[in-house]
Steps between C-alpha positions, in 0.01 A plus 500: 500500500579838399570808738143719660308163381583503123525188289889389415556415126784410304566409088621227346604606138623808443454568134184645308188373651719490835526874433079538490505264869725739607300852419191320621671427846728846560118678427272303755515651855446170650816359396828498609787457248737211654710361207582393158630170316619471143790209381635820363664644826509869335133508386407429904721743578382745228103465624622578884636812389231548318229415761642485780468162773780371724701265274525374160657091406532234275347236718124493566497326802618793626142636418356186607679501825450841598217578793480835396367413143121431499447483121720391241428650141642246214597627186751255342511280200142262457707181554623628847141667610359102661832409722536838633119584537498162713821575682356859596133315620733234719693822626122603638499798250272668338558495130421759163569315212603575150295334244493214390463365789671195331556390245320119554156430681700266693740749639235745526301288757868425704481841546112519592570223760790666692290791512214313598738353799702860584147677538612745308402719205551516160468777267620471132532771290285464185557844406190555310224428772679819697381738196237755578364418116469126498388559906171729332438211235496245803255741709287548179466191310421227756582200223515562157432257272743547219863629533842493303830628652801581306870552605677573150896606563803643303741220366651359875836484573569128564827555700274617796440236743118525475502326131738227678307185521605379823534797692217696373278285222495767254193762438212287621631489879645853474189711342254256389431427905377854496295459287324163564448594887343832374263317300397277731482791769238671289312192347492445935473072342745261520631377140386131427648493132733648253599394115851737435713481186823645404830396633848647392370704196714853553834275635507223222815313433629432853527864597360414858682266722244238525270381233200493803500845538202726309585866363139489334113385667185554360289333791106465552371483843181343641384579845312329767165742462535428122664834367767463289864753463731525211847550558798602287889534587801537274793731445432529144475918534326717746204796388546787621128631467349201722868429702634207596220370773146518308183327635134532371206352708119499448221371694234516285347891603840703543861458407837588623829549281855511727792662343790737573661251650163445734514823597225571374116350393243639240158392587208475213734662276467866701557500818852496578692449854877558555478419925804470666656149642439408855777448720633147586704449817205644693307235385693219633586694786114542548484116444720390786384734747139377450612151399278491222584364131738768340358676214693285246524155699649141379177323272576776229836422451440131527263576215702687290787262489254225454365662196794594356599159514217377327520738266852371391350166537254567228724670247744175548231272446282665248152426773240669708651445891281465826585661741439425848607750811625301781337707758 
């Protein structure tokens, strides 16, 4: 625990979306900065500077180990998120995680189970679900029955460790997580079924490093309450007019188009909202002090991963999946 009562928290991962974990944490008056971790010693070292906290290190036991430290942000590479996520639960910490939450179902419910165990909470940060737009669309549209959701990107650079396939599985775990969860958020249904084609069709000719991975998805999802989502992902060029993120949703009186990067939503084709994100440390700060279910709690991400998976599944195999939560 923190000094006057506030909440302790230290980072694992000190590079971009470390960098967001950070801001969130240095702004909320409830938390005390204790510490960052990083394998690169001056990128720790860099973020204390930056944000202050007692100590900076390579090892994140020292996190783990430290009293002071009541959550623990994680903000590494997708293969390392399960281990550590587990290791921070069996530590008795609270824990914001960076999406995916894993990158398998199977690791995904290792993680729900230590947590489970701990009594602890879990935020992950599916960015999207924090956005004042898509947050109106939720309020407004209680489940629409037709949807498609779009994240169209520049060509990638495949030296970054996201498009690895071991440590980060490429576009699908790194973006197209966004995007499922969101759809599911707003279709508020679990998906039973999706038929997804595409594959490797902007990195032909063994341009990624394993054959598995998919640059390209063109996916159709079923939910439980019958609607039904499309959903597109590639790097094969970004539009500027609609940006990179781009979802449309109708349920069957009104409609809602999210754009600018979901910034902002156009309802009925004239009435347009640009309201501003909410802020997300409070929430899991609100979360544990009321010990209720943070605002973005473990079934999501199961369900994400799980859908991504299938999704892969289907483009492999050229069939319709099932899919069945295991919650």
């Amino acid at each position: 625990m923190g000094t006057n009562g506030r909440l302790g928290w230290a980072l694992i991962g000190c590079g971009g979306a470390g960098n967001g974990h950070a801001r969130y944490a240095s702004d909320t008056p409830d938390v005390e900065v204790r510490g960052f971790c990083d394998v690169r010693s001056n990128s720790a070292k860099g973020f204390q500077e930056q944000y202050g906290g007692d100590y900076h290190t390579t090892d994140p036991e020292r996190v783990f180990s430290d009293p002071s430290v009541d959550i623990v942000s994680i903000a590494t590479s997708h293969s390392s998120h399960a281990d550590l996520a587990v290791a921070a639960f069996n530590a008795g910490k609270h824990l914001y995680l960076e999406k995916p939450m894993a990158m398998t179902t199977a690791d995904c419910l290792r993680i729900y189970e230590a947590m489970k165990t701990a009594d602890r909470k879990l935020m992950i940060n599916f960015s999207i679900r924090f956005s004042g737009a898509a947050r109106e669309i939720k309020k407004r549209m209680h489940s629409p029955k037709v949807s498609h959701g779009q994240c169209m990107m520049g060509p990638a650079d495949l030296s970054r460790w996201r498009w690895h396939a071991e440590e980060g599985g490429g576009p699908l775990y790194d973006v197209g997580v966004h995007a499922v969860d969101l759809l599911c958020w707003i279709h508020d249904a679990d998906p039973v079924e999706v038929y997804a084609t595409g594959g490797q069709i902007t990195h032909p000719d063994g341009e990624l490093d394993s054959p598995d991975t998919v640059d390209t998805a063109a996916a159709t999802i079923r939910f439980a309450n019958d609607s039904v989502a499309t959903f597109l992902m590639s790097d094969a060029g970004s539009n500027t007019v609609i940006s990179k993120w781009f979802f449309e949703f109708f349920d069957g009186e009104q409609s809602a188009v999210l754009y600018e990067h979901f910034s902002t939503v156009t309802f009925g084709g004239d009435e347009t909202l640009k309201p501003g994100p909410i802020e997300r440390m409070p929430l899991l700060v609100e979360a544990i002090r009321n010990d209720t279910d943070s605002y973005v709690p473990a079934r999501p991400g199961i369900v994400s991963t799980l859908l991504v998976e299938k999704i892969t599944e289907s483009i492999h195999t050229g069939r319709p999946q099932k899919i069945e939560i295991p919650l």
